[in-house]
C-alpha positions in Angstrom: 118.2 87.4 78.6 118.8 86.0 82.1 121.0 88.1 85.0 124.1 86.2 85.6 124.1 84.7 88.9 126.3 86.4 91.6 129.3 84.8 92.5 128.9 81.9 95.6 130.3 84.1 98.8 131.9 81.1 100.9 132.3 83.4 103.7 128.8 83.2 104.6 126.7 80.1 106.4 125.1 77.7 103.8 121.7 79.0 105.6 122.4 82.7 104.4 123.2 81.3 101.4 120.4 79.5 101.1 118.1 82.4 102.0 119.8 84.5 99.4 119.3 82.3 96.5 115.4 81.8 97.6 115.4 85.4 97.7 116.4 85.8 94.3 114.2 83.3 92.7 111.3 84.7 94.7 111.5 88.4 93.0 111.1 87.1 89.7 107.9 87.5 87.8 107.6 83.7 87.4 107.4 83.0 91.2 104.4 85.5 91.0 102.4 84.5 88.2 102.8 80.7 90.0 101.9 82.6 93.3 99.0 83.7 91.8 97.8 80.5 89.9 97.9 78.9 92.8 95.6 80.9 95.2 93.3 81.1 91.8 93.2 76.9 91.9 93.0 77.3 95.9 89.9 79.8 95.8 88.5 77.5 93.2 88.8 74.0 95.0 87.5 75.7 98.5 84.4 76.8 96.7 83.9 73.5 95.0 84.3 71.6 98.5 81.9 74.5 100.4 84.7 76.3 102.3 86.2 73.7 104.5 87.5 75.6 107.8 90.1 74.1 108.5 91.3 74.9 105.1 90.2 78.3 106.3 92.8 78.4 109.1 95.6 76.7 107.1 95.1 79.6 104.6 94.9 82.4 107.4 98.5 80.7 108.7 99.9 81.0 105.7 99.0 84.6 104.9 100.5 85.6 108.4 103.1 83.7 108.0 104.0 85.2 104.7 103.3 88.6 105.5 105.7 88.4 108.7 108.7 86.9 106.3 108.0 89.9 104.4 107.9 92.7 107.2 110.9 90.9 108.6 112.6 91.0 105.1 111.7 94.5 104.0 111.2 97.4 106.6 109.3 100.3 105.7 111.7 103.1 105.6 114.6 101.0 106.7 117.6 103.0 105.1 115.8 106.7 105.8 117.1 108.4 109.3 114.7 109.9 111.4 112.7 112.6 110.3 114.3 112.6 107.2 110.8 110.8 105.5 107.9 113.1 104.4 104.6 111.9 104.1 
């Protein structure tokens, strides 16, 4: 059984709309599992073709660029006030 998909909120720019939906498709288990095929394959074609490097640095890029999108997307801690977080 699927969610139903929120209703379209015209008040907002198509590009926040369109981040939204990408969102949403993105925290589904699917986009993992195709996530993780795909480095699988990636791993295995480098090693067959010896470790090209500069399929080294495109793979460094876009593991930084990645991990920014997600630090920019979800702060640690963003909704807790100060001091109010225990370790």
């Amino acid at each position: 059984m699927s969610e139903p998909d929120p209703p379209v909120d015209r008040g907002r720019s198509p590009g926040s709309r369109l981040l939204s939906g990408v969102d949403r498709l993105a925290s589904r288990p699917l986009a993992a599992l195709i996530v993780l095929t795909a480095d699988i394959a990636w791993v295995l074609v480098s090693v067959a073709a010896g470790f090209p490097s500069r399929w080294e640095s495109v793979f460094q890029s876009l593991v930084a660029a990645l991990t920014l999108a997600h630090g920019l997307r979800h702060p640690a801690h963003s909704g807790a006030r100060a001091g109010s977080y225990s370790a």
